[in-house]
N, C-alpha and C positions, 0 to 999 in steps of 0.2 A: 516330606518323607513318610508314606504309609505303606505300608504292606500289611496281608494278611498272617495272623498271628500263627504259628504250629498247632497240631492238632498236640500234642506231645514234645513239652518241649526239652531242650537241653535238662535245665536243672530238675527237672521231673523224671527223666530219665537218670541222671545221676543221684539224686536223692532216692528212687527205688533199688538201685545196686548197694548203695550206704544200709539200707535198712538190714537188707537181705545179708551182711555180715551180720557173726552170732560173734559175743566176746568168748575169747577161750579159743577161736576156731583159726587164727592166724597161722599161717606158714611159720616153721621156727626159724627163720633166716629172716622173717620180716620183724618176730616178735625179739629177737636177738636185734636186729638194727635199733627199732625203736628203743632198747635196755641200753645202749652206747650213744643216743639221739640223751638219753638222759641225765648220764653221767657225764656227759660234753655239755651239755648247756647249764648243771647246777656249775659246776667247775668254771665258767666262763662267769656267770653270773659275783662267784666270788671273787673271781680274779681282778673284777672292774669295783667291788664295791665299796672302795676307797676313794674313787675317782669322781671330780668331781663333776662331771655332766649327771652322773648317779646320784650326789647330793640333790644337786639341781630338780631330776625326775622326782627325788622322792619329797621334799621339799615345794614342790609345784603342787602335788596331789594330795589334797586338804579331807578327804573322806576317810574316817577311820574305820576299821573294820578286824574280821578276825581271818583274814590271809597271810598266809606268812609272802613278807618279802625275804630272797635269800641274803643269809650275811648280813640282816639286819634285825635289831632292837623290832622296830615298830613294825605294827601290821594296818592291813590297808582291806578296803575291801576288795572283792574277786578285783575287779578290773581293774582297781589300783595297783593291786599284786602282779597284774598281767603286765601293766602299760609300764613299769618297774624292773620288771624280770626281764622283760625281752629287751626293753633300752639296755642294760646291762649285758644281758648273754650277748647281745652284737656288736656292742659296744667300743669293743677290741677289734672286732672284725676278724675272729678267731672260730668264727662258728661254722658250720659244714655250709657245702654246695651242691649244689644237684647240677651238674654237667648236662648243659644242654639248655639250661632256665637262663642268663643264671639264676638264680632263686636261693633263699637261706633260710630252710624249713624251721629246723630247730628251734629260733629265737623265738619266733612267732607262735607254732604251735603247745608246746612243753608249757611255757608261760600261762598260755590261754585255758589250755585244757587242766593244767595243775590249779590253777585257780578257781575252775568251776567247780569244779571233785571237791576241794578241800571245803569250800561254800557249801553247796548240796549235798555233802555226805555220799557222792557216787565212790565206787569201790575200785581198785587198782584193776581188774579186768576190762572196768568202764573206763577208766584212763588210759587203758594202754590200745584200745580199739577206738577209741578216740584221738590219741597221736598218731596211732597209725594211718586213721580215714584221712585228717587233719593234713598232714605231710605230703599225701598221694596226691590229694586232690591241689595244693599248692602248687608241687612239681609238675601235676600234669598240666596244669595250666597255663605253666608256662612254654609248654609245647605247642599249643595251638595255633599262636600267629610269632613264632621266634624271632627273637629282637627287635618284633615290632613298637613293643612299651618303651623297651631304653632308647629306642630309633625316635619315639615322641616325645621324649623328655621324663621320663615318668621311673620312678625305683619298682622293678618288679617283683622283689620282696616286699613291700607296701599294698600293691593293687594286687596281687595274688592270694598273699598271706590275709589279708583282713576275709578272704571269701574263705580259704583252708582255715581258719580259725574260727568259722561259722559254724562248717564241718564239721571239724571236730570237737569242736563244742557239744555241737548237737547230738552228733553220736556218741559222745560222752554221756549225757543226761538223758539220753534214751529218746529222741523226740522223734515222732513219727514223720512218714515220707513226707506228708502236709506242711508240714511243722518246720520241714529242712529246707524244704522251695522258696519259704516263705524269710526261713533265714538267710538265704543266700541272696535274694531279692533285698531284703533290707539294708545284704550287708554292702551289694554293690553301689548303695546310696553313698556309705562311711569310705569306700576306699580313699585313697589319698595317698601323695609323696615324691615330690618334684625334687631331680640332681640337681638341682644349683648348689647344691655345699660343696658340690666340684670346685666352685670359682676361688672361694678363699679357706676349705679346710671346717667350714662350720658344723652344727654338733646336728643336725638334724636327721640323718641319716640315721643315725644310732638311734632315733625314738621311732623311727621306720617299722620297726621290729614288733615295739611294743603298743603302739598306737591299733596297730595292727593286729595285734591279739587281742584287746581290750576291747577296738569296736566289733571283732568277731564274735566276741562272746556275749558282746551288748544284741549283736543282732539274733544269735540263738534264742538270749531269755526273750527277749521281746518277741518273736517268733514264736516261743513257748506260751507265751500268755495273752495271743491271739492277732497280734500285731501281722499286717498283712504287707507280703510284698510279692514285686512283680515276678512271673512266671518264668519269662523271657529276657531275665538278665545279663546271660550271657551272650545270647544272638540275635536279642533285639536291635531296632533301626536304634535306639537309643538307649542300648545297652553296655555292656563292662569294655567289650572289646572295641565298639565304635568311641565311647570316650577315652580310652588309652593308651589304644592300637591306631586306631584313624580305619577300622573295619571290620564287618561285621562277617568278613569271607575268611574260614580260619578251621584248619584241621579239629572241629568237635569230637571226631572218633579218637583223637590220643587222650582227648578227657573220659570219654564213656565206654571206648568201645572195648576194650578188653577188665574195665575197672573191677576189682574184687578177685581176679583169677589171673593174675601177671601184678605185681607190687614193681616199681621203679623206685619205693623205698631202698629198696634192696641197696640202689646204686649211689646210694647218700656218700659223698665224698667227705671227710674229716679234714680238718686244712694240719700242716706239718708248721705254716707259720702264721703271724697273727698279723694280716694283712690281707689287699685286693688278691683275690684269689687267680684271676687269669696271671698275674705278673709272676706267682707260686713258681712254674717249671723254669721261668729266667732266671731266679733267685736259684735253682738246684744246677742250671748251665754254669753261671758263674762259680757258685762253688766250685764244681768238675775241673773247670779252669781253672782259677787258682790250685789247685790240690795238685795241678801238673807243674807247679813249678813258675807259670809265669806272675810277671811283675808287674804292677800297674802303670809304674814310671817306664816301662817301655812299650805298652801299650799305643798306639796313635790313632785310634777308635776304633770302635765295636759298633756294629751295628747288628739290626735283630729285625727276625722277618718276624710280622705280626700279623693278626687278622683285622682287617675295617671296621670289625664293630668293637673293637676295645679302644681304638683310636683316642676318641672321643672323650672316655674318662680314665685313660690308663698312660696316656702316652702326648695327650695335648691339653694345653700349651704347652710344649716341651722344655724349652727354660723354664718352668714354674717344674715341670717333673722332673728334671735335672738340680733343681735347689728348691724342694719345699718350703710353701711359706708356715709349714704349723706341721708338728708331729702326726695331726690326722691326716692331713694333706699327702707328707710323706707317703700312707699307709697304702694311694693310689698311684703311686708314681712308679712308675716300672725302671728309669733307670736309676733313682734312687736306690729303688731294692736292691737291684745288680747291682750296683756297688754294695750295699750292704753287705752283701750277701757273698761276694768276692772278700772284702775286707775283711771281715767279720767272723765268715768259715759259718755263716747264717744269720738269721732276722729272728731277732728275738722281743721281748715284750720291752728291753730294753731301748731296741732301736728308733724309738721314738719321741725321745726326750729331749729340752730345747740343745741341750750340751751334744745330743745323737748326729740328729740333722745339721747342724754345723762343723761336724770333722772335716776335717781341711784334707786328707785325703781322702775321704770316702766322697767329698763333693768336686774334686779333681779327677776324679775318675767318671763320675756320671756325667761331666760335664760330655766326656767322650762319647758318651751313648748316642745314639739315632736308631731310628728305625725306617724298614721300608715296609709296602703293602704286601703280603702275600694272599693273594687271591685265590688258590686253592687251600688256604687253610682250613683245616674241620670244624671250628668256633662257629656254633656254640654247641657242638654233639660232644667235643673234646677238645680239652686245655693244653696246649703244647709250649713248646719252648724253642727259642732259638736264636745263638750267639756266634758272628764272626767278628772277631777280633783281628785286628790288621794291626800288626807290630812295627816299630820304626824303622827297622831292618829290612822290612818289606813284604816277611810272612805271614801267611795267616791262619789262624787256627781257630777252629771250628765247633762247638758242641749245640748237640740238641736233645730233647728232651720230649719223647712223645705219648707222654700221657701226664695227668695230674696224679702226683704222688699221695695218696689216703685216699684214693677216688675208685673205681673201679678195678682201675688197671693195675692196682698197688694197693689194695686196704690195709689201712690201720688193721691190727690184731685188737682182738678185747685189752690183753695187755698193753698195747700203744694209747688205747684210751685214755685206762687205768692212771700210766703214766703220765700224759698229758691233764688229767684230772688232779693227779699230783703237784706238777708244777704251777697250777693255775691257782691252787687252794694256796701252795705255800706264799705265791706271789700275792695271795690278798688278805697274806697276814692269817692266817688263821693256821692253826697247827697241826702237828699232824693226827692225834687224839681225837680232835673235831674232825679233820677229812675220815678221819678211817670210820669213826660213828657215822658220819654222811653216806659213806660209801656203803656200808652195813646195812643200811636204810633202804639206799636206792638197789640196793639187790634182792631187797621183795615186797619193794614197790608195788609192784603189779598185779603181785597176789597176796593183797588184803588192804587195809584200811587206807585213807591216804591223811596220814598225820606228817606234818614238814614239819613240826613244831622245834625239832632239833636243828634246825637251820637259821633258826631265828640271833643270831649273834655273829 
C-alpha cells in the first residue's frame, strides 16, 4: 500500500485554522456552551467519586503530583488528574453527546485541558479556547466516516477524544501550527478502546474517557518539546481512519471545511438520564405511556422501531438487555430502561443497583420488549424514540419521540444544568456549601487563574 503523500495535508490544514483562533474571540453561544460543558462534568465527576471503579483509577495511578483530582484528598500529576477526571466524569454515563458521533466530548476534553492549565500556569482564556478547539475537533471527527468506528469494533469517544485532547491541549498552551501536526500524529499512535465490556458489563469503557485525555495531552507536551509525528494521520494509507474505520475515503471537509466560523459545539446535547444515550427518547415514550394511564400487567408486548446501528450494543443480545447481568450492563440495555422508565416515572442514578435490576416487575415488563429494524431512521444525525405497545385486549397504543431531549431540539436551560449539577454534587456526598463554592468558582473560570484547589475533598 503506497501512495503519494499530500502536498498539504489534513492535519496541517486543521492545525492552521486552530492557530488562527485568538482566546477571548469565541462566539457567546459557543463560550456559553463550553461554561455548561463545565459545570456538567465537575458535577459528574463528584457524583462518581465514591464509586468504586474511581478508587480503583485513582489507586492504579502511582505518580504524585500537584493536580487536583475532583472530590479528592490527593493530587496527581497533569495526566494522572486527566486519566481520573474523565474515568469519573463518564463513569455514570451521564455526560453530554454530540448527535451524530456518537461521541462524549466533555469527559475527555475539560479533564485534559484543566489539567494542563492548572500544571503550566495557562489562564482561564487559555482554557476556555482550548475546550472549546478540544470539543470541535472531537465532534467533527466523528462526522467523517459515521458509524464507521462502532461498525469495527472500536468506542468513538476513545479514538476521537485522544486526538480532541491533543487539540485542545495544544491550543491551550499556545503551541504553534508545527507543534499541533506534530501532536495530533503522535497522538494517533495512543488512540485506543475496544466495546467488548458490552459482553459482560466490564468497567472499561469508563476509563475510555480518561485514557483519552491523558494520552492527548501526553502527546501535546511531547509535541511541544520537539517530538515528531506524522503529518498524514488522519488520511494516511496507514492512518487514524484506515486503522478504526477500515478507510481511508471519509468526508475531511466536516473536519476542516468550515472549522473556526460554524462551532457544532453549539449542538452539545446534556443527557436528562444517567445512561446509553440512544435508548434516552424510549425511556421519555415509556413514561408518556405510563402517565396515560396504562398498566404493565395488561400490557402483551411492545415493540420499538429502531435504527441498525444501535442494534448491536443497545438492544442485543436481547435476553441479556431484557435482564442485565450488572448495573453497568443495565446502563445499555434499551428495554431495561423502558421499563425503568415506565415503572419508575424515570432513570435515575438509583436505577442501577444490584437490588434495581432485579425488581420483579420492572423485569416482567422488559421481558415484553422487542424490537424491529427501522430503516429510515435518522441515527446517527438524530436520537429518536419509539414504542408500540399491544395490550391483551388487542389494542394498541403508540408513542414516539423525535428528537433527544437536552439535545438540540430541547436544550437544557443554564438552570437545568445548574440543577443537574446539584443533584450530582449531592449524590456524591458533598454539601451544598462545597457545591455552591464549586459553582462560584466555575463561573469565572474562564476569566482568570485556573486554581481547582477548592475541589480537592
Amino acid at each position: 500500500m503506497t501512495s503519494q503523500p499530500p502536498k498539504t495535508s489534513v492535519a496541517e490544514l486543521l492545525a492552521d485554522k486552530i492557530v488562527a483562533l485568538k482566546p477571548g474571540a469565541l462566539p457567546p453561544v459557543t463560550a456559553r456552551k463550553c461554561e455548561d460543558l463545565l459545570i456538567d462534568v465537575v458535577g459528574l465527576c463528584v457524583t462518581a467519586r465514591n464509586q468504586d471503579y474511581v478508587a480503583s483509577a485513582l489507586a492504579g495511578w502511582d505518580d504524585e503530583g500537584v493536580c487536583t483530582v475532583i472530590g479528592q484528598k490527593r493530587t496527581l500529576t497533569a495526566a494522572g488528574a486527566a486519566f481520573v477526571n474523565g474515568t469519573a466524569a463518564h463513569g455514570e454515563d451521564f455526560d453530554d453527546t454530540f448527535e451524530g458521533g456518537p461521541v462524549h466530548a466533555g469527559a475527555v476534553i475539560v479533564p485534559a485541558v484543566l489539567g494542563a492549565c492548572e500544571r503550566h500556569k495557562a489562564d482561564g482564556q487559555m482554557a476556555l479556547i482550548g475546550i472549546a478547539v478540544g470539543t470541535e475537533v472531537l465532534c467533527r471527527l466523528s462526522l467523517v466516516v459515521p458509524k464507521a468506528v462502532h461498525r469495527a469494533g472500536f468506542h468513538p469517544t476513545a479514538i476521537f477524544g485522544t486526538m480532541g485532547a491533543a487539540a485542545g491541549v495544544s491550543a491551550a498552551l499556545g503551541l504553534k501550527a508545527g507543534q499541533i501536526v506534530d501532536a495530533l500524529g503522535i497522538a494517533g499512535s495512543m488512540a485506543g478502546g475496544i466495546i467488548e465490556y458490552l459482553a459482560e458489563g466490564a468497567w472499561t469503557k469508563r476509563l475510555h474517557a480518561g485514557w483519552a485525555a491523558q494520552s492527548g495531552l501526553r502527546a501535546a507536551l511531547l509535541a511541544q518539546a520537539g517530538f515528531v509525528g506524522p503529518r498524514t494521520v488522519f488520511e494516511g494509507v496507514h492512518g487514524l481512519f484506515h486503522g478504526f474505520a477500515h478507510t481511508t475515503r471519509g468526508d475531511y471537509q466536516a473536519l476542516i471545511g468550515d472549522f473556526g466560523t460554524r462551532w457544532v459545539t453549539d449542538t452539545l446535547a446534556f443527557k436528562p438520564y444517567p445512561c446509553g444515550t440512544m435508548a434516552q427518547p424510549y425511556i421519555d415514550c415509556a413514561r408518556r405511556l405510563a402517565a396515560r394511564g396504562v398498566k404493565s400487567e395488561d400490557i402483551s408486548e411492545i415493540v420499538c422501531e429502531v435504527a441498525e446501528g444501535t442494534v448491536h450494543r443497545l438492544w442485543e443480545p436481547l435476553a441479556d438487555k431484557q435482564r442485565p447481568r450488572n448495573g453497568y450492563s443495565a446502563k445499555f440495555a434499551t428495554p431495561y430502561l423502558l421499563a425503568a422508565g415506565f415503572v419508575h416515572g424515570g432513570v435515575g442514578l438509583g436505577a442501577f443497583t444490584k437490588a434495581a435490576i432485579r425488581n420483579p416487575k420492572l423485569l416482567a415488563l422488559a421481558a415484553k420488549v422487542k424490537y424491529v429494524i427501522d430503516a429510515q431512521n435518522p441515527y446517527p444525525d438524530s436520537y429518536t424514540g419509539h414504542i408500540r405497545a399491544i395490550m391483551k385486549d388487542g389494542s394498541v397504543i403508540e408513542e414516539r419521540q423525535p428528537h433527544l431531549r437536552g439535545g438540540a431540539q430541547e436544550p437544557l436551560t443554564r438552570q437545568d444544568v445548574i440543577d443537574k449539577f446539584a443533584l450530582n454534587t449531592e449524590h456524591g456526598g458533598w454539601t451544598k456549601a462545597q457545591a455552591d463554592a464549586t459553582l462560584m468558582l466555575l463561573s469565572r473560570l474562564y476569566n482568570g487563574s485556573i486554581d481547582l484547589s477548592v475541589m480537592r475533598n
